[in-house]
LOZA-200169 format. One record per residue (C-alpha): x, y, z. Coordinates in steps of 0.001 Angstrom, whole numbers, plus 500000, padded with zeros to 6 digits. Layout:
N
XYZ...
***
This chain:
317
143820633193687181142893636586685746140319637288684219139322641147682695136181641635680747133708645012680106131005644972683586128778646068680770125350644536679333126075643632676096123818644150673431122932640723671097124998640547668748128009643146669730131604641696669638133408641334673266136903642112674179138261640175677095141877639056678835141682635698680302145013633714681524147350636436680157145740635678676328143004637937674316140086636566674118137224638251671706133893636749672606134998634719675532136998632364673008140526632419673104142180634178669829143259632128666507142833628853668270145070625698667434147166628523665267150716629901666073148899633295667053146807630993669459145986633955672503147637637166670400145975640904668986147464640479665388146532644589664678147402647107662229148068651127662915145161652851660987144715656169663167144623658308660271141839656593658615139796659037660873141880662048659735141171665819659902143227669118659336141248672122660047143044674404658236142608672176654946139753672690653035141244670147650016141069667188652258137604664973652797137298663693655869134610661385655452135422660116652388138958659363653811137048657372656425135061655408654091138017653937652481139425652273654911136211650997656280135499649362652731138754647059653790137735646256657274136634643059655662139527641889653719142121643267656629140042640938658615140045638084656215144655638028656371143944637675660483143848640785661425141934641328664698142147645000665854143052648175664423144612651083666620143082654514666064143379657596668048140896660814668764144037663298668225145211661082664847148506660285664135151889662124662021150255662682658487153614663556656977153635666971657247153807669504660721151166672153661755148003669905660860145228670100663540143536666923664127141837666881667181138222664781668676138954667179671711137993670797672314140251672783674198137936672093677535138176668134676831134758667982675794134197665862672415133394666954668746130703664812667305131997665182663673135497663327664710133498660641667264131221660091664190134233658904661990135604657138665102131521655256665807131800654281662305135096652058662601134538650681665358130951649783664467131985648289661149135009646513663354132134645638665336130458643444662657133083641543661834134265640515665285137275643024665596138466645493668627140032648950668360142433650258670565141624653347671010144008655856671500142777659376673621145664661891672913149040662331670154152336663909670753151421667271668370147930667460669111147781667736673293148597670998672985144915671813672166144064670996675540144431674260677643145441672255681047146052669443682682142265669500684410141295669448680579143406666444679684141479664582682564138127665999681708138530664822677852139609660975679573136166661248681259134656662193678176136139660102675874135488656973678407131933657666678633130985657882675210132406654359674739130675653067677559127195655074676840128051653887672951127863650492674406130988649413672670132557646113674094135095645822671410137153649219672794140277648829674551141774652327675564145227653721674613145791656173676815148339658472675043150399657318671855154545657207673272153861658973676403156931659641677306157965661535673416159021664711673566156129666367671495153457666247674319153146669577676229151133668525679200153174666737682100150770664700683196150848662865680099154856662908679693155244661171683090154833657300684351153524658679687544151173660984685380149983658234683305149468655856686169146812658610687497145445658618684012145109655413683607143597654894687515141125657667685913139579655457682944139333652941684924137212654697687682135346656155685058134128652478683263135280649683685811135606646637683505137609648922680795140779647418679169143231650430679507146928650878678857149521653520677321152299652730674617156238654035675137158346654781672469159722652265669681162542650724672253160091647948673268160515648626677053157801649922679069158303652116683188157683649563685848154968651722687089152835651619683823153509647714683673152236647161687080149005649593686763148184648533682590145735645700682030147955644864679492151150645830677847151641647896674790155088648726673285156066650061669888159023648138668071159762650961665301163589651591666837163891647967667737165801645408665263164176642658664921167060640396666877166222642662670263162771641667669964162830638253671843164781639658674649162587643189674967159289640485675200161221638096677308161871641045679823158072642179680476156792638304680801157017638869684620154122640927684984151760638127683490150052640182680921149129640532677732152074641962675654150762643839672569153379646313670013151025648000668108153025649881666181156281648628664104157069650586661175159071647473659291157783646676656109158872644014653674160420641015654573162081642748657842158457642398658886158046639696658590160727638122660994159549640907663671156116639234663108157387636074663570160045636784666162156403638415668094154769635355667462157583632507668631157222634879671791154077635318672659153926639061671704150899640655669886152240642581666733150959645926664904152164646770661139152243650739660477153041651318657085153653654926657459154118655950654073150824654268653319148571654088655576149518657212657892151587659730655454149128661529652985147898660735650548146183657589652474145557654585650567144579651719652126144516648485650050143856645403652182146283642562651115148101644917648576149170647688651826152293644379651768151734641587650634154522639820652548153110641182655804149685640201655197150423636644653677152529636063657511149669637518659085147689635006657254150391632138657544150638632513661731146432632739661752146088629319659888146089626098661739148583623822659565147539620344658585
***
């Protein structure tokens, strides 16, 4: 038996994030109990909710921000359970935007952390985790070196841990292996391994992983160092699914795609075909959710997804 869980005090009150038997478990009870998600992360890709371009002076960070947090509660209420953001954003539809949590040392902006403490505090409430992604193909470049990229992992880990979250799970980089990240010790399995080794020395206890790109397979080496698996499903039809899942069972983990740009009903059968095999799955609607203009409208985002999200978080009669 496994068992993973923060070697944190936790405050009263704050939501826990734990891995027990290969299943998620938030507040050391097993996820959607007696439901088909029974075990699962059901999340949704929100890492431009914290948004910023410096160059723009037209856009309102904090306002942005407040949006989406409004929603947490009805995103929660369709079965939704964790919401991947990221401290260096995500693609906001258009190049040259600079959207960064990280100085060019690795040390941390307060501004962006404050939008970041605000989600997950709000996700907090309402017994949700964040996966927490630390750098974005695009945006690494604003690190000056490698020694920088580690420094801002440091960084980044200890203001979760001296935040006192216990709902944070850590993404190390978003696709590691895509061809916008500068920095090779991000771009390699043998680099992220190190990275990863490097949270985890930093707050033993910490859930940490790193995502690949949208084929669904992850490097041997990340499998075997990862507390659990993450994958991204956006170049993956939905009948490769079962076997791309099938094919990582071996290393007993948690399997979680967190980001599968499908919308619609071909959504839906990647949800389900996630769900019939034991694989967490994460809805980006790009054009929504992560292409400006943001909107983010609960139930209304798709209301196909979110009624299967609701439909496999139900126990039936």
């Amino acid at each position: 038996m496994t068992f993973f869980a923060y070697a944190v005090s936790v405050a009263a009150g704050r939501t826990t994030v734990s891995i027990k038997n290969a299943q998620w478990q938030i507040d050391n009870e097993i996820t959607y109990p007696g439901t088909a998600a029974e075990g699962l992360l059901l999340n949704v890709r929100m890492v431009n909710s914290t948004f910023e371009d410096e160059k723009r002076t037209d856009f309102d960070p904090n306002e942005n921000t407040g949006r989406f947090i409004s929603k947490i509660p009805e995103y929660n209420t369709y079965g939704v359970r964790a919401f991947t953001l990221n401290l260096q954003g995500g693609f906001p539809g258009y190049e040259g935007a600079v959207n960064s949590a990280f100085r060019p040392d690795g040390s941390l902006r307060t501004d962006y952390t404050g939008r970041i403490r605000r989600v997950i505090e709000e996700c907090d409430k309402h017994g949700m985790i964040v996966i927490l992604g630390l750098f974005y193909q695009r945006q690494d470049q604003i690190l000056q070196n490698e020694q920088a990229v580690k420094s801002g992992i440091v960084n980044a880990v200890n203001w979760v841990k001296e935040s006192g979250f216990t709902n944070v799970v850590i993404e190390i980089a978003n696709e590691y292996n895509h061809g916008g990240f500068e920095h090779g010790i991000i771009k390699t399995a043998e680099g992220e391994v190190e990275l990863i080794r490097l949270a985890k020395k930093t707050m033993p206890g910490l859930l940490v992983s790193t995502s690949g790109l949208g084929h669904g397979r992850m490097d041997d080496l990340i499998a075997k160092e990862a507390d659990f698996i993450l994958i991204h499903f956006n170049g993956t039809g939905v009948k490769d699914i079962p076997e791309r899942i099938n094919a990582l069972k071996k290393y007993n983990k948690p399997i979680v795609c967190n980001e599968d740009d499908k919308i619609g009903g071909e959504a839906v059968q990647a949800l389900q075909a996630c769900v019939e095999n034991g694989c967490s799955w994460g809805f980006m609607h790009k054009n929504l959710n992560q292409y400006q203009p943001f909107e983010f409208k609960g139930y209304d985002d798709d209301r196909k997804v979110y009624g299967k999200f609701k439909e496999v978080t139900t126990k039936q009669d």
